[in-house]
KEKE-3310 file (N, C-alpha, C; in steps of 0.2 Angstrom, whole numbers, plus 5000, padded with zeros to 4 digits):
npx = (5022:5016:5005:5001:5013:5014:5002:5005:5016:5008:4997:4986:4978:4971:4960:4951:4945:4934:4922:4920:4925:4936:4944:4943:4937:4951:4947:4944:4942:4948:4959:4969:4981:4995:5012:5027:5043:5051:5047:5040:5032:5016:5018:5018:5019:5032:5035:5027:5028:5040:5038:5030:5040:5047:5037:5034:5048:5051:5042:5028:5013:5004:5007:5006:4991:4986:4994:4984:4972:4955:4944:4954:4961:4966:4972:4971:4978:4975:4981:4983:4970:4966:4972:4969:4955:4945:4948:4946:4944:4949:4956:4951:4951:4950:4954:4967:4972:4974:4979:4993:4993:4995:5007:5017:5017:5023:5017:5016:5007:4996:4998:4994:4990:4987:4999:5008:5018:5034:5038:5037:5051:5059:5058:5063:5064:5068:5072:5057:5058:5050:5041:5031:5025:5015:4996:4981:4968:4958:4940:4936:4944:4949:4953:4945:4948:4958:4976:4988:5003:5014:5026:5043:5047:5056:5055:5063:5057:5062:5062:5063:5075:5073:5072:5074:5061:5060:5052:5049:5044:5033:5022:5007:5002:4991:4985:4982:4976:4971:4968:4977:4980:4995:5010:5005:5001:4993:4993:4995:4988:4995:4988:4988:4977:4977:4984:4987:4992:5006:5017:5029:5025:5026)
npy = (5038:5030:5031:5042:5050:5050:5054:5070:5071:5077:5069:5068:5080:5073:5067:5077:5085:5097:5090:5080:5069:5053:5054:5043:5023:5013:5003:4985:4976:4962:4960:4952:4941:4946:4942:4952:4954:4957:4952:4938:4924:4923:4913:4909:4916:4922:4925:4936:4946:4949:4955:4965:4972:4974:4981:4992:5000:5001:5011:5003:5006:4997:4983:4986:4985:4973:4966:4968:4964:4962:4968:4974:4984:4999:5001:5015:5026:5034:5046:5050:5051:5062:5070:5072:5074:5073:5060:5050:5033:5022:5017:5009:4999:5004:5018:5017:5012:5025:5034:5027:5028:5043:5045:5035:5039:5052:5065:5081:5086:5091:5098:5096:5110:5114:5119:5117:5104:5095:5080:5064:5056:5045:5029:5020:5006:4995:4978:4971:4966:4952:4950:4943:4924:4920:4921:4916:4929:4933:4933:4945:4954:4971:4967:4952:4935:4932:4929:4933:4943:4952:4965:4974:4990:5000:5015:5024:5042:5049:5066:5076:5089:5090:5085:5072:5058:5048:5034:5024:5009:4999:4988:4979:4966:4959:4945:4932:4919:4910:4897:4894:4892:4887:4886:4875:4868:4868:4881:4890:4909:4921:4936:4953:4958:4970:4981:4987:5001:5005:5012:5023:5039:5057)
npz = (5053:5039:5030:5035:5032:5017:5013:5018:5008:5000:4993:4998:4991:4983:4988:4993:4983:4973:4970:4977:4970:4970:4959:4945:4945:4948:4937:4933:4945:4946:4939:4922:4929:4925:4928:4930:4923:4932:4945:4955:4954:4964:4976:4987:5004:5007:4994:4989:4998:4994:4981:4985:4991:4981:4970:4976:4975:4961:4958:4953:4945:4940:4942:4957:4957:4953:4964:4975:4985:4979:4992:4998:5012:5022:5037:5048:5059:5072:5075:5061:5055:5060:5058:5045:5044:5032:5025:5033:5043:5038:5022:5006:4991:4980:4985:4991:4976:4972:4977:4975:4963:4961:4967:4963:4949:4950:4952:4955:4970:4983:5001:5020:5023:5010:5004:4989:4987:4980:4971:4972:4968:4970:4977:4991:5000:5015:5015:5023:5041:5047:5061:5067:5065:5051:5056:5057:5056:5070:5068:5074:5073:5064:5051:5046:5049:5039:5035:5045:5050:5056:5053:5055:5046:5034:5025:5012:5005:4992:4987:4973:4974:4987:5003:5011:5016:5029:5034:5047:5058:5060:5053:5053:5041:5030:5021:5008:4999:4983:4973:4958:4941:4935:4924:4921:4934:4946:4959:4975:4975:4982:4988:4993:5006:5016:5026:5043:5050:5057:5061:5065:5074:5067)
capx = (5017:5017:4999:4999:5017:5012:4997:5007:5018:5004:4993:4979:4975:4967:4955:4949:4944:4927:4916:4921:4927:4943:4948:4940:4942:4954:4947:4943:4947:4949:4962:4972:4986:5000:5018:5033:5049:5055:5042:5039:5024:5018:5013:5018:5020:5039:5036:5022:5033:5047:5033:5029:5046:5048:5034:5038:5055:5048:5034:5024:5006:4999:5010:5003:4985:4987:4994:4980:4964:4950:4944:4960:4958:4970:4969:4975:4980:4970:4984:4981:4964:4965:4977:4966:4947:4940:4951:4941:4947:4953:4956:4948:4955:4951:4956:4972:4976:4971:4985:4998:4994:4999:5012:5022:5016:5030:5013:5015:5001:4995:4999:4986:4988:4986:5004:5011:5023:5037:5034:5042:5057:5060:5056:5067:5061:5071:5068:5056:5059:5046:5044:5030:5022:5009:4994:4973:4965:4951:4933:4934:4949:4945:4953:4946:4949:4966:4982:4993:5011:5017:5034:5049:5051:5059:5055:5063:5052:5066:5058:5070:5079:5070:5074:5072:5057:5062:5048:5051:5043:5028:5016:5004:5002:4984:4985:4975:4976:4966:4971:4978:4984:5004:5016:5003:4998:4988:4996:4991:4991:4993:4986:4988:4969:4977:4988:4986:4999:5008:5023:5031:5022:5030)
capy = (5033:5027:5034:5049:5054:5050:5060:5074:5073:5079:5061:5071:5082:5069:5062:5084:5088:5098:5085:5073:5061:5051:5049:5034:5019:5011:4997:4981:4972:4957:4959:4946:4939:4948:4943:4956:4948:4957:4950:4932:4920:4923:4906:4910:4925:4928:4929:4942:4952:4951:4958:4970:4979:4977:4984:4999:5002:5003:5013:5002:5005:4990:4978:4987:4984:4962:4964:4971:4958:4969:4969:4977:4986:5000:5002:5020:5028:5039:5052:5051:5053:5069:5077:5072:5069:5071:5053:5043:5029:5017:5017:5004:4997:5012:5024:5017:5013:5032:5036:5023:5030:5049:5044:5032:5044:5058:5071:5085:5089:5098:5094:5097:5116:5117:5120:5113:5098:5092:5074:5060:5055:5038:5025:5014:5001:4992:4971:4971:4960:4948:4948:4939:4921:4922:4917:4917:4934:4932:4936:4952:4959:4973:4964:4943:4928:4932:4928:4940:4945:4960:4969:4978:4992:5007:5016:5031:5044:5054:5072:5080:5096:5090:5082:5063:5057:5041:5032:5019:5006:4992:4988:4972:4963:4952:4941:4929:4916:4907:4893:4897:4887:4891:4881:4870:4864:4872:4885:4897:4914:4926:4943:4959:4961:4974:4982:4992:5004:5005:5016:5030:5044:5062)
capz = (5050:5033:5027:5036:5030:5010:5013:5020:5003:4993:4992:5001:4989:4977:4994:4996:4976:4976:4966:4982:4970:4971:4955:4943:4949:4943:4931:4934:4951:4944:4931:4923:4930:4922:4930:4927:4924:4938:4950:4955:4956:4973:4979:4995:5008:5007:4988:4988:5004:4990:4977:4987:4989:4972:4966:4979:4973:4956:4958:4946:4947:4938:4947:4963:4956:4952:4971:4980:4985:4977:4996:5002:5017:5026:5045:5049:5064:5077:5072:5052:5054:5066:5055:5039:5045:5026:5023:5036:5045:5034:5014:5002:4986:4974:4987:4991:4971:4967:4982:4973:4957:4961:4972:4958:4945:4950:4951:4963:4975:4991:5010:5023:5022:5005:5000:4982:4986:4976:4969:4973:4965:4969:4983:4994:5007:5015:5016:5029:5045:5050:5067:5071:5061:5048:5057:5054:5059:5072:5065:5078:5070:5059:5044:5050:5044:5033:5037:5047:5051:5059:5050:5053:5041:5033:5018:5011:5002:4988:4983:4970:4977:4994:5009:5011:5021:5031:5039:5052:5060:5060:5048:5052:5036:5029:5013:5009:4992:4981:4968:4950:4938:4933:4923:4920:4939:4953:4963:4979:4974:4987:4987:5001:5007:5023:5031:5048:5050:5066:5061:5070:5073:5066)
cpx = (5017:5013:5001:5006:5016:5006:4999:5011:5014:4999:4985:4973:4969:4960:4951:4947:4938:4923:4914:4921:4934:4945:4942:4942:4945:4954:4944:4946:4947:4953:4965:4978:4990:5008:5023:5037:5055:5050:5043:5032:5023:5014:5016:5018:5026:5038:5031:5024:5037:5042:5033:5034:5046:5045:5033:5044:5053:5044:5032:5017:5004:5001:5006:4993:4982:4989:4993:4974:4961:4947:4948:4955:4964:4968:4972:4974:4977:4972:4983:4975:4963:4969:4972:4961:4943:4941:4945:4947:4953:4954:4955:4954:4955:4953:4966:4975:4977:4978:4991:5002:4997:5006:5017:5023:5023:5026:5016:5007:5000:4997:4993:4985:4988:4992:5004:5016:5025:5035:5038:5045:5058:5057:5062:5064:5067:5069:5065:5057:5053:5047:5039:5026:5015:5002:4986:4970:4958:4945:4931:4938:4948:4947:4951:4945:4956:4969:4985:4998:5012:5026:5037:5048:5051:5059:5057:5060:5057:5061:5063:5071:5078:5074:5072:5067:5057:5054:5048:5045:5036:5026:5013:5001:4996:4986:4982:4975:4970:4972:4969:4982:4991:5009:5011:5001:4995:4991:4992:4992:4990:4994:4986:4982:4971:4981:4985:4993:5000:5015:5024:5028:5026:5033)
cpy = (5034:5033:5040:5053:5054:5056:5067:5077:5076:5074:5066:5075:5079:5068:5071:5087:5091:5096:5082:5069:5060:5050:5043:5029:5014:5003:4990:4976:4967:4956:4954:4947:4942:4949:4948:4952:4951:4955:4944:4929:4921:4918:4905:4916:4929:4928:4935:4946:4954:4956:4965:4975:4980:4981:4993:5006:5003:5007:5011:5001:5001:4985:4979:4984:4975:4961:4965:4968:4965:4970:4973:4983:4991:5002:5008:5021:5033:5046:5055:5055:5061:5072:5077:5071:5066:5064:5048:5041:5024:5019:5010:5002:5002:5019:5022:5015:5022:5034:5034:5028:5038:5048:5039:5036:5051:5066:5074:5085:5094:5094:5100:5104:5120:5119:5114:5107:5096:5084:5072:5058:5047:5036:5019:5012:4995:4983:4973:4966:4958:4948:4943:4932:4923:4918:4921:4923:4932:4934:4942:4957:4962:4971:4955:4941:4930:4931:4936:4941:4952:4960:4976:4984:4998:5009:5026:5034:5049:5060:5075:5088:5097:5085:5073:5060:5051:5039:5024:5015:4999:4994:4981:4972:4958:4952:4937:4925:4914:4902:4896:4894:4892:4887:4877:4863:4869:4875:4889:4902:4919:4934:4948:4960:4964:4975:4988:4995:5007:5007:5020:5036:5052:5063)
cpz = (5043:5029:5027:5032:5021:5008:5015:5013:4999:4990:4993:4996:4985:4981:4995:4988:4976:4975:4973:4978:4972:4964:4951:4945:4944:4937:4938:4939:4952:4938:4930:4926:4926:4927:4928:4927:4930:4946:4950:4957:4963:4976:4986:5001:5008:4999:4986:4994:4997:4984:4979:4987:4984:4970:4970:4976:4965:4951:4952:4950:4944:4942:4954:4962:4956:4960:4975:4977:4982:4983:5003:5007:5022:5032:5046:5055:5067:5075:5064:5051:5058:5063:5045:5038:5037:5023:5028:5040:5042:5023:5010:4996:4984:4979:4988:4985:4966:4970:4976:4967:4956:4964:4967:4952:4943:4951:4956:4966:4981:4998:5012:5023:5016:5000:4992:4986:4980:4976:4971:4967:4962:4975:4987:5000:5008:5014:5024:5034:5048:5057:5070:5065:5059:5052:5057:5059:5062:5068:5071:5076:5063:5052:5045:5045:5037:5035:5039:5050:5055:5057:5052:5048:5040:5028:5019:5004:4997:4985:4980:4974:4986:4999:5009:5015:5024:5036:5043:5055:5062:5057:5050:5045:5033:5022:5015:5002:4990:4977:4960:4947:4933:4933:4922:4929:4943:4958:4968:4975:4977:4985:4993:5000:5012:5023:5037:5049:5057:5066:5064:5068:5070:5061)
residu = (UNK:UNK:UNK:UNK:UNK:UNK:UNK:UNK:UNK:UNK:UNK:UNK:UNK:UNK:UNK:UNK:UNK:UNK:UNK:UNK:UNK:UNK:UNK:UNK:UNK:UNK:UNK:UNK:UNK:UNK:UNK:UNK:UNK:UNK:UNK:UNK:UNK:UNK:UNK:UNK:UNK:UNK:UNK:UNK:UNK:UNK:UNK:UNK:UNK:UNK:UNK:UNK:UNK:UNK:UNK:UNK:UNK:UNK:UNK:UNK:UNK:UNK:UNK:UNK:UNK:UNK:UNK:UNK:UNK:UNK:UNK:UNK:UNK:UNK:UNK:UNK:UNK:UNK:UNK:UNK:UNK:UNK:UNK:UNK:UNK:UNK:UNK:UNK:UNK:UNK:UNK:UNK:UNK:UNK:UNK:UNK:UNK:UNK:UNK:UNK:UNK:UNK:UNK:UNK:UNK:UNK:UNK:UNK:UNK:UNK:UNK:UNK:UNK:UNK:UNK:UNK:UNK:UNK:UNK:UNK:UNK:UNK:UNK:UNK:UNK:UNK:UNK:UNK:UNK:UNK:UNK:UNK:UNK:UNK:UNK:UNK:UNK:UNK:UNK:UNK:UNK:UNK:UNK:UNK:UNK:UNK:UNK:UNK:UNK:UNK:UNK:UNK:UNK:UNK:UNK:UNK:UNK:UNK:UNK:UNK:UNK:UNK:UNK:UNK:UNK:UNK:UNK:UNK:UNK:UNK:UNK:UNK:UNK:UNK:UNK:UNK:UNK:UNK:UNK:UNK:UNK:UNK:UNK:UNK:UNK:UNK:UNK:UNK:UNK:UNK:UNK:UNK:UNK:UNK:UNK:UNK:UNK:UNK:UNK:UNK:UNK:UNK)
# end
């Protein structure tokens, strides 16, 4: 699983410091609109998906922070949390950009026994596959009322002198727009306010 395995790299240690903080949070969660010239307007959902790899495969942390609702919201796994109770259930905005941030950064950290971990190197994901239409999350579902997807996907975790960590399998997907003007006319601009992560355990 996605979470628990970045947490496993050394992520954790940031969410166990003895203050109990995470981190400052990261700024303003409304920043402006700032496009890269490797990114695209994302007025739709396959261009904030393409976003998304990009700004994966990048590891760029501001790009990540313009593409996460300030309401984002992760849904972790029964096992995550049982292998990392001081994490909780889910991770908020300022907890999953504090993650981003060490985790693009290149920092080392600790895994759950304390150990040092090597940083990560690099990042590859594959294009993820959509498997099922975007469609309106009930008001029961722990992310409601946002649009939601279920995806395909594969990302691999590069550590220098390390082993490669592949992580395999779903992620349901919530975004959610608003209107912004771009170019001079009125556009959506969709935002990641979710993901539950429903990857392979191990």
């Amino acid at each position: 699983m996605i979470r628990k395995s970045v947490l496993m790299l050394g992520l954790v240690g940031l969410l166990v410091v003895p203050t109990g903080c995470i981190f400052s949070p990261p700024g303003d969660n409304n920043p402006i609109i700032d496009i890269k010239p490797t990114l695209v307007f994302p007025d739709t959902p396959a261009k904030l998906m393409a976003n998304f790899k990009t700004i994966y495969e990048n590891m760029d942390y501001n790009a990540y922070q313009t593409l996460l609702h300030p309401d984002y919201l992760t849904i972790l796994q029964a096992s995550t949390t049982s292998d990392f109770p001081e994490v909780g259930t889910t991770l908020d905005y300022t907890e999953e950009m504090d993650i981003a941030n060490h985790m693009f950064s290149g920092a080392a950290g600790h895994d759950s026994k304390g150990d040092l971990t090597t940083p990560i190197s690099s990042i590859t994901l594959q294009e993820p596959t959509q498997l099922t239409s975007w469609e309106t999350s009930p008001g029961d579902d722990p992310i409601p009322n946002a649009e939601s997807a279920l995806f395909d996907v594969y990302f691999e975790f590069s550590r220098a002198g390390d082993k490669t960590l592949k992580v395999t399998g779903q992620i349901k997907f919530y975004i959610t727009s608003h209107d912004s003007l771009h170019q001079g006319s009125m556009k959506p601009y969709y935002q990641m306010i979710g993901q539950y992560d429903l990857t392979n355990d191990g």
